[in-house]
Steps between C-alpha positions, in 0.01 A plus 500: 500500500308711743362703202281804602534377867816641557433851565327406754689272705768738475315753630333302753861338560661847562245622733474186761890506529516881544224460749537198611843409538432220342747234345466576121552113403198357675250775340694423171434099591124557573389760271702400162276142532198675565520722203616233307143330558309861517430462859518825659268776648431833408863612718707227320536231749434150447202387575621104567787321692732321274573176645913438459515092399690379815446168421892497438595647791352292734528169308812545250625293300870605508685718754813670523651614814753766436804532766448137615736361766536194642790645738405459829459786739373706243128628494503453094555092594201489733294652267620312209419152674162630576395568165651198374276299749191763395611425105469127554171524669356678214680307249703742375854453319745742661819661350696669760724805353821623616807670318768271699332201599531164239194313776287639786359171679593269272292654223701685153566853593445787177739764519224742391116559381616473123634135621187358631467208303126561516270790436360519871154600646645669842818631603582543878762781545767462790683803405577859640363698178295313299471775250796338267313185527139622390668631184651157454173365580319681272721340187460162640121527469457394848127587561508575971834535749513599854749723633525456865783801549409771753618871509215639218249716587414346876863762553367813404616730185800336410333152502179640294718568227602207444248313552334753213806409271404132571120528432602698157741196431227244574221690264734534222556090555174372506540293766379490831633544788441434869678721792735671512551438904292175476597164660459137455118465636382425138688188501428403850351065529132496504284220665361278170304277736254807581146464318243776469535840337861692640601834593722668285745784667617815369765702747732772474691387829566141487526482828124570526398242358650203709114493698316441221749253350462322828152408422626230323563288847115554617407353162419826308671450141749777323520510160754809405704733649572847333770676695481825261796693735539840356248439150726703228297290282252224614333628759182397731229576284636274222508136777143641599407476143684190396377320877192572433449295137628180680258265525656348830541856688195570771641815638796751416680601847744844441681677753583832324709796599442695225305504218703540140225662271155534644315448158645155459421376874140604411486312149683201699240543760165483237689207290500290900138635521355437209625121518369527884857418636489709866830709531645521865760770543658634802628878385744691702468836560202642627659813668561777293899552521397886439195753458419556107451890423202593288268763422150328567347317768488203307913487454550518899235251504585209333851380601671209277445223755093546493562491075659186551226367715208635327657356147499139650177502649393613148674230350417224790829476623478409815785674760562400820727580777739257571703181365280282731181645349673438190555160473127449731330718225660344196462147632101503591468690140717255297299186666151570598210457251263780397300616784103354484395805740684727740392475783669424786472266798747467836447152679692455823523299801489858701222796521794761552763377228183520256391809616848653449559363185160601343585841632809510305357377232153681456791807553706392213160513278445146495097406496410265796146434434257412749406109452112438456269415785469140340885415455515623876230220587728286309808557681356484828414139457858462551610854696383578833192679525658818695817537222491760232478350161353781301853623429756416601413158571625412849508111575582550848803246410486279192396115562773256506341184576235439200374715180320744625785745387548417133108527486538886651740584237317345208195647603670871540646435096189409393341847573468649148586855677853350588821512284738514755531295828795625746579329788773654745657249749688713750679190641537179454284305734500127417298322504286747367708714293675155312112408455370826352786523271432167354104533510612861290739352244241222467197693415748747266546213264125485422402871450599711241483796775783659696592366824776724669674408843697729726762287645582766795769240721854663492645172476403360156633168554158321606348227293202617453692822369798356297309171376124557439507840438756579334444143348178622317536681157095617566513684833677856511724525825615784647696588820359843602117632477638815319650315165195275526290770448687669284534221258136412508430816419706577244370119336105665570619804289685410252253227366283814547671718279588215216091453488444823336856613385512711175806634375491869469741463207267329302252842502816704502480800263755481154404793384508860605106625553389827388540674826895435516535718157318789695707471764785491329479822407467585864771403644838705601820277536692548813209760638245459724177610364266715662159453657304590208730357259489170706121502503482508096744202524243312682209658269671379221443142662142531548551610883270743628654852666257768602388799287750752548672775329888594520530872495745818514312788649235556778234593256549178288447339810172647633386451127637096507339483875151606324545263225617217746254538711524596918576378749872526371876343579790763386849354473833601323625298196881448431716280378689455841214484736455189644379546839274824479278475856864569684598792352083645511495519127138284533204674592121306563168612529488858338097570374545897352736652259663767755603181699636400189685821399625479799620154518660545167706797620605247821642262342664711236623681755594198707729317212690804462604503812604151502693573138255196371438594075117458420321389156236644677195454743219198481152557561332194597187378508442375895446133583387395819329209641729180375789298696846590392719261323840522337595274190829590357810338268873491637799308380617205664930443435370118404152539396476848313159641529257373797186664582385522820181626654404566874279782720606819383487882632661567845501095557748409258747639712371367803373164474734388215229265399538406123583189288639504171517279195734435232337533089365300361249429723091419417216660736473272718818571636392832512237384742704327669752825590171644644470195712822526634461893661422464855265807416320362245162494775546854418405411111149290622395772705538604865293637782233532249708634237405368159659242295758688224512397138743214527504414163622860369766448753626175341427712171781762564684227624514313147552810316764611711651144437478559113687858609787287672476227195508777187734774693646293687902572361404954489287474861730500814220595751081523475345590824099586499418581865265552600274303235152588624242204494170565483178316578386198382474512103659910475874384406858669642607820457908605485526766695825591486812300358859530413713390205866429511664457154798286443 
């Protein structure tokens, strides 16, 4: 069916799970619909996320609960009742199924799958091993189950097995399956007298979920629940790409503790983009458990948490913290229209809480503009003279007794310059607090702008808290000034990024270029290549290296130094080198040829003695007068190849300043990994330095990306440090690099 596919995928198949470690049934999943449509790029991977048709899982028709008990005592019984109360909610007919049981509840009992006097749309498994049953399953037809049994891979290596055995049962079946190690959160009673668009929740740990479910009882609505436990076989990305098709979801919330296949979170995360459906996702683990050995600077770089982190910014997921930011994030996003401008005013009844909170705020990145002379004139026919209403806007205490405060606030949303008004209220204060919460909720209801309020009492039970606030389906409450902002934010950028989104998969290469035959024929498997043999790797790809000349013998090299051209750089060549300034095997600077007889004897000399084997020497053309960069591929264990660029030379080591993307990506994210190096002043010139030639940077960066894209399964490790920029308009130079085959 595949047709002339299939070489590929297995190829493509074999290398991720060698590499990888990852679980062959998802690629098989992903990649056997993509090349069943022709969607794949130029390393065979597919290009779209398949949405799985969960429309039966959610809202079956039939269910069958397998080991159902009605024996009290028993945690099979409690379960059982729940999903009969979940069934009849969803108006579902459900067959309980047990070997020895005639009833369960009152309702006919099967004595087995083949017995189900239905074919059914889910099957919930109550049972130790539900390997037996998926088999059974599989010849009913029965098109999802759920296994909730524990002890797979969550164990360690006895528990990975079989969850392996179960995910190879489940793909021969053709059904899907939820868990193993899940629980009963997919089922759980949802609010139907909720309006507005809802939050749908994706989490690993059940448990971590209960705050966001909560939302229901402060009026935010919840429309699924996708506890994916241990994902043999549905897994996150899959509810991120089903969630985000339904027309009633505003927001996807996720707590994640690990990430399944990085390839289909990403395809999951463009599907939720492209349909401008804002992901929220709290993901654990952003120590590294332990230090990852490699060759180049880039490898000791880029550690798997900043992959992770750098692929959702890419994507617009949006990652927070904590479960409160959570459910703050994922509620503003889910309910609050599109943004008319973005910037932000504070209004408070005092100087110092607005002070502090535009601090925190204008810290967070969050664009508090100064109001205009004439809307300060306006709001001083109602504001004291000596307050500050330029911004924040201090009121010196809100006005109880007439309307003098709804007209501050309507006047402050009317600014064309403000999207956002926030409004912290450290304490309730009534009068005056009960009054500026209703003047707020009041003027909410006729703006199509953002009104936030920072509900800072540790009590919570106040009126003007529990009733009007929380009462108001327009106004954004919050508890503490740091989720406020946070959330805000996060709205700000993501409406931001869905503006001018473009998925890089769309522009993503199917076919190999021109460049990847050459350097096929470069590369070495399981060897790292040397320095020169590196640099016609990236001359292949239309990177520029300096003139230079690999030689055997001191008079070769005074003859290559006179074709090159002095001043000179000397350095040994072999395939083992990879760090050539320790061991003095580089040499800078040298303008005659006894300097370079010399030199070549040195280092001859010198790799002897440190028993390192030679292809020879390089004689290089010297480049001065640029900023060192690095830009370099490594493989992430999720991800496979990233590219990451940063300051190079001696600073790489030092200031660790580098961000990294995952391919596909288009040049403005390029750009945007410039923008993100806290040297990047060094790039527009310093001191009266020059600007460098930005654009050949992003250049290398691209071509490097098509390196990662095209080589991406035979390339373990690129590193070109330093990558000398030169001025404005004379391009990038590779000055040195390393290779590391796979």
């Amino acid at each position: 069916m595949l047709g002339s596919t299939h070489g590929t995928l297995t190829t493509d198949f074999r290398a991720r799970v060698v590499a990888c470690g990852e679980e062959p049934h998802a690629i098989v999943h992903s990649m056997a619909a993509a090349a069943a449509e022709g969607d794949l790029d130029v390393s065979g991977r597919p290009l779209h996320a398949s949405v799985p048709d969960l429309d039966r899982f959610f809202r079956p028709e039939s269910v069958a609960v397998i080991g159902a008990s009605d024996t009290e005592g028993r945690p099979n019984t409690g379960i059982t009742r729940q999903l009969i109360g979940w069934a009849e909610r969803v108006g579902a007919r459900l067959h309980p199924v047990h070997p020895s049981r005639k009833s369960v509840f009152g309702r006919a009992c099967s004595p087995s799958v083949a017995d189900l006097p239905e074919q059914v749309d889910l099957a919930v498994l109550l049972v130790g091993d539900p390997l037996p049953v998926v088999e059974e399953l599989a010849q009913a037809k029965v098109k999802f189950a759920v296994a909730f049994a524990s002890g797979f891979a969550e164990t360690g290596e006895e528990g990975a097995a079989a969850q392996a055995r179960l995910a190879a049962a489940v793909e021969r079946s053709g059904l899907r399956l939820l868990g193993p190690n899940t629980n009963l959160n997919a089922f759980e009673k949802f609010r139907d007298d909720l309006d507005g668009p809802a939050i749908a929740l994706i989490t690993q740990s059940g448990h971590q979920g209960r705050p966001v479910y909560a939302l229901q009882e402060l009026g935010v609505r919840l429309s699924h629940w996708a506890p994916t436990g241990n994902e043999a076989d549905l897994e996150t990305a899959d509810f991120i790409s089903y969630f985000s098709q339904r027309p009633e979801v505003g927001a996807i919330a996720c707590y994640v503790e690990g990430l399944k296949d990085g390839r289909s979170f990403l395809l999951a995360a463009d599907r939720a983009a492209r349909a401008g459906v804002p992901v929220v996702a709290v993901k654990v683990g952003r120590t590294e458990a332990g230090a990852r050995t490699a060759a180049s600077h880039t490898g000791k770089l880029t550690g798997a948490d900043q992959v992770v982190d750098a692929a959702m910014r890419q994507f617009g997921v949006i990652r927070v913290d904590g479960l409160d930011e959570l459910q703050d994030t994922a509620a503003l996003l889910a309910r609050a229209r599109k943004p008319q401008a973005d910037g932000v005013v504070v209004y408070s009844i005092s100087g110092g809480t607005g002070a502090h909170f535009s601090d925190l705020a204008t810290g967070a990145g969050l664009r508090l503009p100064t109001l205009s002379q004439e809307k300060q004139r306006e709001l001083h026919e109602w504001i004291p003279d000596y307050l500050n209403v330029a911004n924040p806007v201090d009121n010196g205490g809100h006005p109880v007794g007439d309307w003098r405060g709804r007209k501050i606030i309507d006047a402050i949303l009317a600014d064309p310059a403000v999207g956002v008004l926030i409004c912290p209220i450290t304490g309730p204060f009534p009068p005056m607090s009960d009054k500026l919460a209703q003047d707020l909720v009041d003027a909410a209801e006729t703006t199509d702008k953002l009104v936030c309020v920072v509900w800072g009492s540790p009590v919570g039970t106040e009126d003007a808290y529990r009733t009007t606030l929380l009462g108001s389906s327009r106004v954004a409450t919050f508890r503490t000034f740091g989720n406020c902002i946070t959330a805000v934010k996060a709205y700000l950028d993501h409406h931001r990024f869905a503006a001018s989104y473009r998925s890089p998969f769309d522009e993503a290469p199917h076919t190999p270029s021109p460049s990847f035959r050459k350097a096929q024929a470069l590369m070495r498997p399981g060897r790292q290549l040397s320095e020169h043999a590196a640099k016609q790797l990236l001359r292949a790809y239309g990177i520029r290296v300096p003139r230079e000349q690999l030689v055997t013998s001191a008079a070769a090299a005074v003859r290559a130094a006179g074709q090159v051209g002095y001043p000179v750089v000397m350095k040994a060549s072999g395939a083992r080198l990879a760090h050539k300034t320790e061991l003095g095997l580089v040499k800078v600077g040298l303008t005659s040829a006894s300097q370079v007889r010399d030199t070549y004897r040195e280092l001859t000399d010198i790799a002897r003695y440190e028993g390192v084997e030679l292809d020879g020497i390089l004689v290089c053309q010297m480049v001065e007068r640029g900023v060192e960069m690095m830009v370099g591929v490594t493989q992430d264990a999720l991800f496979g190849p990233t590219v990451t660029v940063g300051l190079g030379g001696v600073l790489v080591e030092v200031l660790h300043d580098a961000a990294v993307r995952v391919p596909p990506f288009g040049e403005d994210q390029a750009r945007s990994m410039l923008g993100e190096l806290r040297g990047r002043a060094l790039l527009e010139g310093v001191r009266g330095g020059p600007p460098v030639d930005v654009d050949a940077l992003v250049e290398v960066v691209l071509r490097v990306q098509r390196m990662a894209l095209e080589l991406g399964h035979d390339l373990a490790e690129l590193d070109i440090n330093p990558l000398m920029v030169l001025g404005r308009g004379q391009g990038a130079v590779a000055l040195d690099a390393l290779a590391v085959c796979r």
